[in-house]
N, CA, C and O atoms as a DFTB+ gen file, in Angstrom:
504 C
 N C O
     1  1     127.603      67.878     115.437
     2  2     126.891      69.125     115.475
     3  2     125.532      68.891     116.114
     4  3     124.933      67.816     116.068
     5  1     125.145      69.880     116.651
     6  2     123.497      69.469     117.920
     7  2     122.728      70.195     117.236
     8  3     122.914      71.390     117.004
     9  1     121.356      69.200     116.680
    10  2     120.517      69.767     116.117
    11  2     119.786      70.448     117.535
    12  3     119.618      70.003     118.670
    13  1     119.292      72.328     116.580
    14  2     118.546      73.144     116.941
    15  2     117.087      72.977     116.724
    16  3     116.623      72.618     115.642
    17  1     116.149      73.328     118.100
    18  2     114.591      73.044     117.711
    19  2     114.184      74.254     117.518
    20  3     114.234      74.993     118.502
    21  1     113.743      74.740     116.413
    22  2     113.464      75.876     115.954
    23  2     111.615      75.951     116.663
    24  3     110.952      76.960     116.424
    25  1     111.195      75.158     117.230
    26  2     109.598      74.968     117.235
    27  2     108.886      75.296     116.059
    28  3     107.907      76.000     116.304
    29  1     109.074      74.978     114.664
    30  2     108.240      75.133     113.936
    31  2     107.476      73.485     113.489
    32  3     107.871      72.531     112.818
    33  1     106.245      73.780     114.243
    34  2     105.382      72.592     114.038
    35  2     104.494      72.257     112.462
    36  3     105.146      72.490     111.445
    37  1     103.372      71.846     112.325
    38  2     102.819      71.629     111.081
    39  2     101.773      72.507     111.499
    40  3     101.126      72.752     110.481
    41  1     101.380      72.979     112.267
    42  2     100.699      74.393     112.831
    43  2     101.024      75.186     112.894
    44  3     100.274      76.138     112.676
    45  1     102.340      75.392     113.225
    46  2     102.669      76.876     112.654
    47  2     102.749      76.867     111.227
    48  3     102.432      78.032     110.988
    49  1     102.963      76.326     110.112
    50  2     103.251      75.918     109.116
    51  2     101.664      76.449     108.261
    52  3     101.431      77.286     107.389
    53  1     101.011      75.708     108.854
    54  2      99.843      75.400     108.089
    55  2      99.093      77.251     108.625
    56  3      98.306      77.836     107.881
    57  1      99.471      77.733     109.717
    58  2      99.234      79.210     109.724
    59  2      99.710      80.216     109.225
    60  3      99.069      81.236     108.974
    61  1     101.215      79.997     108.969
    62  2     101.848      80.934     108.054
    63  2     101.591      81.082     106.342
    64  3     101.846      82.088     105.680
    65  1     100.931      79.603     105.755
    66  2     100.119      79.214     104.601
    67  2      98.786      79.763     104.789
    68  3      98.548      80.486     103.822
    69  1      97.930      79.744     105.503
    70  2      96.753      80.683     105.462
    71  2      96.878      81.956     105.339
    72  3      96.280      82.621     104.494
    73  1      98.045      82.609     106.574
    74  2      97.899      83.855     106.051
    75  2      98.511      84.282     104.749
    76  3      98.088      85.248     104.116
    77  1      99.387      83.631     104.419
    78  2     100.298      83.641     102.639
    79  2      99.245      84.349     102.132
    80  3      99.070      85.559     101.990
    81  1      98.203      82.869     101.747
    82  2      97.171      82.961     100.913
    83  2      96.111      84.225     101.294
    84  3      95.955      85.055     100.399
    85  1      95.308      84.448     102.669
    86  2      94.784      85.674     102.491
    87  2      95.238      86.688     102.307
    88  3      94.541      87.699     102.395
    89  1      96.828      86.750     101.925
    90  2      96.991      88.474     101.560
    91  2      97.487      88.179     100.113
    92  3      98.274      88.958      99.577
    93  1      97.041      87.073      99.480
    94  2      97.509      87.535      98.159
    95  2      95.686      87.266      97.594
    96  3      95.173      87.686      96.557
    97  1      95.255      86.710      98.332
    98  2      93.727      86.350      97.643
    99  2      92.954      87.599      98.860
   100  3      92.404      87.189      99.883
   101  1      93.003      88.452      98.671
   102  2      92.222      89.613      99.596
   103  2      90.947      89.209      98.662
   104  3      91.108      88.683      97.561
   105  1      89.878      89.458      99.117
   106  2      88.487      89.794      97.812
   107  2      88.573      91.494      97.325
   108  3      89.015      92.343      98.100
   109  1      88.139      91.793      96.096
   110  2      88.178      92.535      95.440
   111  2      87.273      93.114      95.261
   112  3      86.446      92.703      96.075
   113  1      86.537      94.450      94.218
   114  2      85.630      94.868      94.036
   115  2      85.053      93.889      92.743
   116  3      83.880      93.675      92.435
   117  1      86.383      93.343      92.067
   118  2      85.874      92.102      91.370
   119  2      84.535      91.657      91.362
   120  3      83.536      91.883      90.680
   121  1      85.050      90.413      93.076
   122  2      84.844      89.641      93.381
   123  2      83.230      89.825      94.207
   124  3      82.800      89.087      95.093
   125  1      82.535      91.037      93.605
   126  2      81.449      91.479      94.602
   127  2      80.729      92.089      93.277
   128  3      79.520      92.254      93.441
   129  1      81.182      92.424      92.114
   130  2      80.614      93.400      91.614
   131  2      80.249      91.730      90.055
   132  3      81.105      90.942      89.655
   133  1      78.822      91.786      89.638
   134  2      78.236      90.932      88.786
   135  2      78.542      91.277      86.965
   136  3      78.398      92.402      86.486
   137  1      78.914      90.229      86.273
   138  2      78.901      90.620      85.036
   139  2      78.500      91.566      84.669
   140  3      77.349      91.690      85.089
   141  1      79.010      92.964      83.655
   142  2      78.290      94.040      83.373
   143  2      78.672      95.224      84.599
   144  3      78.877      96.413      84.357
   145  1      78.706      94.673      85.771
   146  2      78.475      96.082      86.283
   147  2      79.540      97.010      86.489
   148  3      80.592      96.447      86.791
   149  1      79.610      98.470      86.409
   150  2      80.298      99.422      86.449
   151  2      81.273      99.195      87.699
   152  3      80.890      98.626      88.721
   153  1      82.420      99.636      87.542
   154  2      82.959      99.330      89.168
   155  2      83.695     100.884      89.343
   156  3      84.611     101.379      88.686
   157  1      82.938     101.424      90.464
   158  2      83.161     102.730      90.415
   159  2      84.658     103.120      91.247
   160  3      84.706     102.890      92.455
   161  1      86.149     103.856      90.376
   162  2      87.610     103.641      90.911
   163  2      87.585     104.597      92.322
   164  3      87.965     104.091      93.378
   165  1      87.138     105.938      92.278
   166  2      87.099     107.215      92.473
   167  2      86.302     108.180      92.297
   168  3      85.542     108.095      91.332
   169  1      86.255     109.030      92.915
   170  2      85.202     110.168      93.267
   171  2      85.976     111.229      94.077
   172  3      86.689     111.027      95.060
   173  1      85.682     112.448      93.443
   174  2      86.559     113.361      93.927
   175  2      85.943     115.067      93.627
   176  3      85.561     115.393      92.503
   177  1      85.935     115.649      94.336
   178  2      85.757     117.222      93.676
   179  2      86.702     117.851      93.187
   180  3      87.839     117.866      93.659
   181  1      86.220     118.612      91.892
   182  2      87.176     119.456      90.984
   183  2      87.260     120.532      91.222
   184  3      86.514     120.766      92.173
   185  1      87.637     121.180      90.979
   186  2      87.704     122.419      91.393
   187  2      87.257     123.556      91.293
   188  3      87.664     124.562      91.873
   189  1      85.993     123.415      90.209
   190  2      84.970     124.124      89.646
   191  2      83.433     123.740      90.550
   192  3      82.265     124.050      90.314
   193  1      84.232     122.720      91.952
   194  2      82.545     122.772      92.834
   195  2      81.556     121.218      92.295
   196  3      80.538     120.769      92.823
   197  1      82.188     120.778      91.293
   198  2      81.274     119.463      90.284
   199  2      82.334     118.193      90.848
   200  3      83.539     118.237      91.097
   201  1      81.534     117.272      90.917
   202  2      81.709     115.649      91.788
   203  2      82.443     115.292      90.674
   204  3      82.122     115.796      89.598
   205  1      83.413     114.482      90.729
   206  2      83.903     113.852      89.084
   207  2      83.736     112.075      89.703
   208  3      84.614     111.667      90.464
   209  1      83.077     111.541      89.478
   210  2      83.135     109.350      89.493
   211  2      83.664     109.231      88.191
   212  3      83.324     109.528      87.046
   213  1      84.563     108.723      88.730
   214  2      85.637     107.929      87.638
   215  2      85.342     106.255      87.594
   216  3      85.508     105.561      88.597
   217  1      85.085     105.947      86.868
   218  2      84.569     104.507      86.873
   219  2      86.024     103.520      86.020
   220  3      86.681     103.726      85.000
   221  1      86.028     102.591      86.920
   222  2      87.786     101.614      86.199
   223  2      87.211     100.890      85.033
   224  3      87.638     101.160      83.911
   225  1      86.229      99.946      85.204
   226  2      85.935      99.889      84.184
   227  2      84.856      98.639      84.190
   228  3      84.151      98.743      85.194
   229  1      84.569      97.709      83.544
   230  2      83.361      96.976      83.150
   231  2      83.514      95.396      83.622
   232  3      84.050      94.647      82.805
   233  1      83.068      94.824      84.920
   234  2      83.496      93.700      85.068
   235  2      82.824      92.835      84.347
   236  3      81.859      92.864      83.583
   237  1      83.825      91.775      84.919
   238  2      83.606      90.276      83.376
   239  2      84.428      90.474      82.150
   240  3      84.994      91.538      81.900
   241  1      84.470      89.547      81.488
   242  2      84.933      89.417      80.318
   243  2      83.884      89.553      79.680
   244  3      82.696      89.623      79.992
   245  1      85.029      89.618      77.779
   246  2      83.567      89.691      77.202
   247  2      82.264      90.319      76.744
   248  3      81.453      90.158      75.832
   249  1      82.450      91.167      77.873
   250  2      81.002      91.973      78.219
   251  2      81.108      93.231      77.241
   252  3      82.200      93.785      77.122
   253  1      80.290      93.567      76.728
   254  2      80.036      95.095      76.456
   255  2      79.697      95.963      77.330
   256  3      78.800      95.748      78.145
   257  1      80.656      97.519      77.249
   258  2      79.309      98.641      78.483
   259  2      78.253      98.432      77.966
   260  3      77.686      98.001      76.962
   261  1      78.110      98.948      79.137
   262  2      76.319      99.296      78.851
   263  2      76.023     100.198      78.095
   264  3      77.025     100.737      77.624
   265  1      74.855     100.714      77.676
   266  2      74.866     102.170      77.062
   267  2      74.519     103.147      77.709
   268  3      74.605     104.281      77.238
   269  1      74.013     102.877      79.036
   270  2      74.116     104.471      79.851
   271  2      74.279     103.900      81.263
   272  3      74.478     102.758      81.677
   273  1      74.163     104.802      81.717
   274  2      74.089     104.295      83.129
   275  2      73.063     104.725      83.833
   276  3      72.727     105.909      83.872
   277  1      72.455     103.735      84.478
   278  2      71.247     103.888      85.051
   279  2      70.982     104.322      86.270
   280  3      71.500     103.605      87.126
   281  1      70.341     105.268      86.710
   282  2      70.320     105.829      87.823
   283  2      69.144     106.158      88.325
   284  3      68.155     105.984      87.612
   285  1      68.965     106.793      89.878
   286  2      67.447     106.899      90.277
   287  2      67.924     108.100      91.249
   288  3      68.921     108.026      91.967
   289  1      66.895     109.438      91.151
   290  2      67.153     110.785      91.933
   291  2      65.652     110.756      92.413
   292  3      64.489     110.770      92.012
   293  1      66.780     110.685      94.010
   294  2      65.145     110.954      94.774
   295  2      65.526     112.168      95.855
   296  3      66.691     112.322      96.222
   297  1      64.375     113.062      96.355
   298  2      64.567     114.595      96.687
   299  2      64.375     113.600      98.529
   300  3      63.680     112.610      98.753
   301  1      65.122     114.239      99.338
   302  2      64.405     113.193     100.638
   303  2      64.186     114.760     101.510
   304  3      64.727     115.761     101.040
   305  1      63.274     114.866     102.923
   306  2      62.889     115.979     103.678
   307  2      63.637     115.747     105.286
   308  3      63.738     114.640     105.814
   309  1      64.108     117.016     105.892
   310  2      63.895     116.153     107.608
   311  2      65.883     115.441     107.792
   312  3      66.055     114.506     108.574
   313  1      66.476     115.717     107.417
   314  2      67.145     117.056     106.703
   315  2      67.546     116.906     104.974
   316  3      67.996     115.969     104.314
   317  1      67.201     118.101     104.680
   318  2      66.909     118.091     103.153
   319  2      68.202     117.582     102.430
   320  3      69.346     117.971     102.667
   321  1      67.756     116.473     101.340
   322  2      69.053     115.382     101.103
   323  2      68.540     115.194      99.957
   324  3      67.360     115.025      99.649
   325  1      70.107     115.254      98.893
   326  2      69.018     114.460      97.430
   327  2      70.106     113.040      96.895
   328  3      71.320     112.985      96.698
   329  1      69.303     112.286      96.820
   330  2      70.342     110.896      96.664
   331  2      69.951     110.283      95.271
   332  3      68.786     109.949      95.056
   333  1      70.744     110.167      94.513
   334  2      71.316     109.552      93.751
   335  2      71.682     107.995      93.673
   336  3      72.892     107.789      93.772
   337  1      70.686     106.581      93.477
   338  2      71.370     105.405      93.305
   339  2      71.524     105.190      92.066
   340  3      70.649     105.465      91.244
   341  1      72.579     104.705      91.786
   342  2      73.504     104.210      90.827
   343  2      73.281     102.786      90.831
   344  3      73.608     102.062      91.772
   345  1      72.472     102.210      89.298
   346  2      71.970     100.993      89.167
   347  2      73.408     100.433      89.109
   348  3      74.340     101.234      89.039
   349  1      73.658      99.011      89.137
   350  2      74.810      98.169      88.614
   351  2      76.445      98.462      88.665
   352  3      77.396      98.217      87.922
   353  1      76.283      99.018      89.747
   354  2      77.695      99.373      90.028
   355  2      78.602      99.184      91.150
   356  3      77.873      99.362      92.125
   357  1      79.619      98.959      91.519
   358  2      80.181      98.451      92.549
   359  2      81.113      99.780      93.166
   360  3      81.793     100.281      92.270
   361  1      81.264     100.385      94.384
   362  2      82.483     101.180      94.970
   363  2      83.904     100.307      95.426
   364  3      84.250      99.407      96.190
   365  1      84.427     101.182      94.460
   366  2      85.878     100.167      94.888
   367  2      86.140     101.258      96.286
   368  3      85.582     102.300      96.629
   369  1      87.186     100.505      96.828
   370  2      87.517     101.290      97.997
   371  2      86.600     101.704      99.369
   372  3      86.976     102.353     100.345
   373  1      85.462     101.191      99.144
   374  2      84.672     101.415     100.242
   375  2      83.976     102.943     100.429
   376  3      84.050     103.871      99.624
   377  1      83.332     102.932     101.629
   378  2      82.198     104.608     101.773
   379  2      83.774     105.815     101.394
   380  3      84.986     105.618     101.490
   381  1      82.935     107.055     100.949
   382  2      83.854     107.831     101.170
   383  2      82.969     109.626     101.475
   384  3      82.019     109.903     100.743
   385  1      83.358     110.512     102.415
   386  2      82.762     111.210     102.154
   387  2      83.080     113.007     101.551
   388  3      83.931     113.398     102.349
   389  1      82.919     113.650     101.009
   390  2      83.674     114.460      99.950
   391  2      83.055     115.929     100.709
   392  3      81.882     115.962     101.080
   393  1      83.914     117.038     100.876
   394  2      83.429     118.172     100.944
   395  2      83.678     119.013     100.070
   396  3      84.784     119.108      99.540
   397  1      82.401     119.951      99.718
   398  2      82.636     120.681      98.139
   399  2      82.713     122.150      98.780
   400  3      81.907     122.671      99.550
   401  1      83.761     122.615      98.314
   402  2      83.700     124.255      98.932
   403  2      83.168     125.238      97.969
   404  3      82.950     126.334      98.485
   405  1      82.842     125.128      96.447
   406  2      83.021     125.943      95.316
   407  2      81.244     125.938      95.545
   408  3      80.812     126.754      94.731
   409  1      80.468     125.533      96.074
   410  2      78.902     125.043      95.576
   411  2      78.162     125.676      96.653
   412  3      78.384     125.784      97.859
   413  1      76.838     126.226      95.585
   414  2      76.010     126.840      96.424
   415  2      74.638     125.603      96.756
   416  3      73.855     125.810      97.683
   417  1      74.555     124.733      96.133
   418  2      73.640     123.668      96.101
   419  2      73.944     123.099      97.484
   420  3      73.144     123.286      98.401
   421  1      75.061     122.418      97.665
   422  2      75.323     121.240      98.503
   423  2      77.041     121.680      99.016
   424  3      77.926     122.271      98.398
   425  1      77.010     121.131     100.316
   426  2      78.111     120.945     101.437
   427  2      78.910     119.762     101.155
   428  3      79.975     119.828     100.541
   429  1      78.436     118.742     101.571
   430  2      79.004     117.843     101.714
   431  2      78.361     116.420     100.723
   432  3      77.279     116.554     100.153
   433  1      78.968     115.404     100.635
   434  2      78.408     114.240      99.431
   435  2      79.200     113.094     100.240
   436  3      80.364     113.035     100.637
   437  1      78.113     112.211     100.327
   438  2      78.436     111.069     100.775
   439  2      78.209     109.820      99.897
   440  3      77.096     109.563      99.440
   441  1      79.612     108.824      99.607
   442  2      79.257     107.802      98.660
   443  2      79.546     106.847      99.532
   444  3      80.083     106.959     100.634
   445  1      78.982     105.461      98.726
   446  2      79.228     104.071      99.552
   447  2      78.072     102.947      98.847
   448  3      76.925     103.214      98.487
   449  1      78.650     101.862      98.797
   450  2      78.023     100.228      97.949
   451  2      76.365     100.783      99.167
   452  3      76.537     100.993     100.368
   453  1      75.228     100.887      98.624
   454  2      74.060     101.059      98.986
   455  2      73.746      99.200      99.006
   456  3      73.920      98.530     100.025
   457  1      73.447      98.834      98.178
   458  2      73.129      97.185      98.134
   459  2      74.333      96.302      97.716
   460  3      75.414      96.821      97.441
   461  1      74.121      94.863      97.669
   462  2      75.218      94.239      96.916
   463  2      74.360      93.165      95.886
   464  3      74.830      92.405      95.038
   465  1      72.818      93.402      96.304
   466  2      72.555      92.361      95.156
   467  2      70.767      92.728      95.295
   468  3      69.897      92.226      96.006
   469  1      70.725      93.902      94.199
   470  2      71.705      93.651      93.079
   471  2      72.914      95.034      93.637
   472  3      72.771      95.663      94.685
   473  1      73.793      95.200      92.858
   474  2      75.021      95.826      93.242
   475  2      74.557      97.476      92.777
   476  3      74.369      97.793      91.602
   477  1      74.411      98.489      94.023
   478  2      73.572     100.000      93.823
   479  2      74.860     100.526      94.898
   480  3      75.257     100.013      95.944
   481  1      75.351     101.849      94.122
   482  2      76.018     102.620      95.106
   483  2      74.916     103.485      95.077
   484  3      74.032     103.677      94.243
   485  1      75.268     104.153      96.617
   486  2      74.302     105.481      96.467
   487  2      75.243     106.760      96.687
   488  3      76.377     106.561      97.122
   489  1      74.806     108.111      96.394
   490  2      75.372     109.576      96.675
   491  2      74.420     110.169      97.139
   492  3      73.406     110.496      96.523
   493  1      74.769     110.438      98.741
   494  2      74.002     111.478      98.743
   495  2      74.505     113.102      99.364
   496  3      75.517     113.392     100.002
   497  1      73.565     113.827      98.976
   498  2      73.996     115.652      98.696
   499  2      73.213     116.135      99.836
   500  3      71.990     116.041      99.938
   501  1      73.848     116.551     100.510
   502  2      73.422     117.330     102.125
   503  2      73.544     118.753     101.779
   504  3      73.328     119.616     102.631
């Protein structure tokens, strides 16, 4: 019987093992977000015109929530914007941006990881 050369070298080998491993080890919101902090799942408008953040839940072990969540509202001018950072918290899923049809305040809301260290999403209301 005549052996077949399939060309699989220790390079292809050793590439099909890297990529294995980066799609089962992707990084996470885990892997970004510090003991304690909130890791925010979702954000969505209801249907009454009001933002709902759904938060998954409390990274680390161990840890207790917090007891509130800490936040900072600042009014901005030039075009008139009011933003919202969110101390200690991580966005899973990356920026997202939301249009509210029910609201006489605000149009549109934009979220997304503002810092990573320390870890601040921000919202802001156009």
């Amino acid at each position: 019987m005549k052996r077949r050369d399939l060309g699989i070298t220790g390079f292809n080998i050793a590439v099909f093992v890297l990529l294995l491993l980066s799609f089962f080890f992707v990084p996470t919101e885990r892997c970004f977000a510090a003991d304690g902090d909130l890791i925010i799942k979702y954000a969505t408008p209801d249907k009454a015109g009001k933002l709902l953040i759904i938060g998954g839940d409390i990274s680390g072990r161990n840890v207790a929530p917090p007891p509130q969540i800490k936040y900072k509202v600042t009014k901005l001018d030039n075009p008139p914007r009011m933003v919202v950072d969110i101390k200690n918290a991580v966005l899973s899923g990356g920026k997202k941006s939301i249009r509210l049809n029910n609201s006489k305040l605000t149009q549109d809301i934009r979220i997304a990881q503002f810092e990573s260290n320390p870890n601040i999403v921000r919202i802001v209301f156009t």
